[in-house]
C-alpha positions in Angstrom: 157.1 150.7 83.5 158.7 147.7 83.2 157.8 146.1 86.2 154.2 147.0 85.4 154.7 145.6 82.1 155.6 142.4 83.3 152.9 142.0 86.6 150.2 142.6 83.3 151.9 140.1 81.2 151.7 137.6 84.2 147.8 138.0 84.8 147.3 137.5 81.5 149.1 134.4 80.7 149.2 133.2 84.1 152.7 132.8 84.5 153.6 134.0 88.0 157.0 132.9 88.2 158.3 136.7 86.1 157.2 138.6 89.0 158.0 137.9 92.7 155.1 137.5 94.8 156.9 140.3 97.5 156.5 142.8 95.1 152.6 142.4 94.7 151.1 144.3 97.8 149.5 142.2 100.4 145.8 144.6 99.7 146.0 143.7 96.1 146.7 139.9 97.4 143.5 140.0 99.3 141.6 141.9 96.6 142.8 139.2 94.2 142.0 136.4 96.6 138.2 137.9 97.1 137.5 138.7 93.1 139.0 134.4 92.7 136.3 133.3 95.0 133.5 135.9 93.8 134.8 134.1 90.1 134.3 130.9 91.8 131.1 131.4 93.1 129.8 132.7 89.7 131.5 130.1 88.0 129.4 127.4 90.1 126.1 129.9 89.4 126.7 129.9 85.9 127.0 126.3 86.0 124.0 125.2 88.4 122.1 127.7 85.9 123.2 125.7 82.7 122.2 122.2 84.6 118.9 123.9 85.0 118.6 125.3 81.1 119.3 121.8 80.0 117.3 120.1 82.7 114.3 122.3 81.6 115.4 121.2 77.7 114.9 118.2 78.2 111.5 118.6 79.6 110.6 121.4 77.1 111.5 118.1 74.7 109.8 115.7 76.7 106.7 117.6 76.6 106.7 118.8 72.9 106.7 115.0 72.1 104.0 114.0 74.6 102.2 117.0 72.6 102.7 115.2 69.6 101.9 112.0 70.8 98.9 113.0 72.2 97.8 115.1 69.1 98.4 112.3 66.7 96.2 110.3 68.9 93.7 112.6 69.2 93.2 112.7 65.3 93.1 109.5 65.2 89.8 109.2 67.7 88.8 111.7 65.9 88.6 109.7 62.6 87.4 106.3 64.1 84.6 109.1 65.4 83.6 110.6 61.9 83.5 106.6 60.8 81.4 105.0 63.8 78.2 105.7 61.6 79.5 103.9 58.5 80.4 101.3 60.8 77.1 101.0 62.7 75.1 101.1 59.8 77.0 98.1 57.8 76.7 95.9 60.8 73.3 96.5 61.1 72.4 95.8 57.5 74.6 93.0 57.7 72.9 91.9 60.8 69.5 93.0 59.2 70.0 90.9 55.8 70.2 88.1 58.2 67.2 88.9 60.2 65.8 89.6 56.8 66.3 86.0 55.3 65.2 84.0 59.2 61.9 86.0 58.5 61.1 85.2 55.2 61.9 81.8 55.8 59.7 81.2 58.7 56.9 83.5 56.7 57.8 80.6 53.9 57.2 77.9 56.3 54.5 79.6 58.2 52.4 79.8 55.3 53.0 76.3 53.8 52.1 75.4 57.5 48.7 76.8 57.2 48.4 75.3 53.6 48.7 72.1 55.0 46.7 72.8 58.2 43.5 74.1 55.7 44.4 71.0 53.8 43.9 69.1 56.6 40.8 70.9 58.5 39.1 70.1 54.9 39.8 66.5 55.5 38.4 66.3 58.5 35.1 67.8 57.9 34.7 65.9 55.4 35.1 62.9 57.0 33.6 63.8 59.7 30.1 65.0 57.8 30.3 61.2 56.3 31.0 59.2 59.6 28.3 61.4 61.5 25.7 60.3 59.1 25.3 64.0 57.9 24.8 62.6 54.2 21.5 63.8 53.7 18.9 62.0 50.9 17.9 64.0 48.0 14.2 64.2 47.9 13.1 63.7 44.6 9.7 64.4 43.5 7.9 62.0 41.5 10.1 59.6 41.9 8.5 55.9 42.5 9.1 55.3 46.7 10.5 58.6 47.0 7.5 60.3 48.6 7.9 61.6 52.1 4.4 62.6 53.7 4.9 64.9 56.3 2.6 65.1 59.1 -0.4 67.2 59.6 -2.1 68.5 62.8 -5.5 68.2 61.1 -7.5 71.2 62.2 -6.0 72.8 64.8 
């Protein structure tokens, strides 16, 4: 009992100088030896797994905030798309007040253009009808020297 009670003491604190290592069969030696590398092997398991959780973490992270990213941006196209009209229509009317004004002033200058060229079509015409000789004399009747006889075919 004793013995027993010390070899279980040794495996659990790991003290191995209590108990001679001749006492410790050489089949519970190997069976030790094979259960320390099976531990080994699923030690190194266990930790290539938990590289593999956190490597995947990471990602999971890196993702969620691309996600984010992506989202936020989205909403925001989203909103410069719902005000695109507003934006289209005050540069139009901005660019239409300006269209507006170059129109009314050449309509402006157009028509004080065709005042003038009326103006000056009068002018002429009148000055023409004078310098042509168009100035036709009034016939008077009964007036002294003012008699025009006009011509007769006799009897034809």
């Amino acid at each position: 009992f004793q013995q027993l009670s010390q070899e279980l003491f040794r495996l659990v604190k790991g003290n191995t100088s209590i108990v001679p290592t001749s006492t410790v069969p050489e089949s519970y030696q190997s069976q030790m030896q094979s259960l320390k590398e099976q531990l080994n092997e699923v030690e190194q398991q266990v930790n290539f797994y938990q590289e593999q959780i956190a490597e995947r973490d990471a990602e999971v992270y890196n993702l969620r905030h691309s996600v984010q990213e992506l989202t936020d941006r989205s909403q925001m196209l989203e909103q410069v798309v719902q005000e695109l009209p507003e934006v289209y229509r005050q540069k139009f009317s901005e660019r239409l007040a300006e269209v507006l004004e170059k129109v009314e002033i050449l309509q402006k200058e157009n028509r004080q253009l065709h005042a003038e060229l009326q103006s000056v079509s009068y002018r002429l015409a009148v000055r023409n009808r004078r310098a042509n000789g168009l100035d036709l004399p009034a016939f008077g009747e009964g007036q002294p020297g003012s008699s025009v006889e006009m011509p007769t075919f006799g009897n034809a």
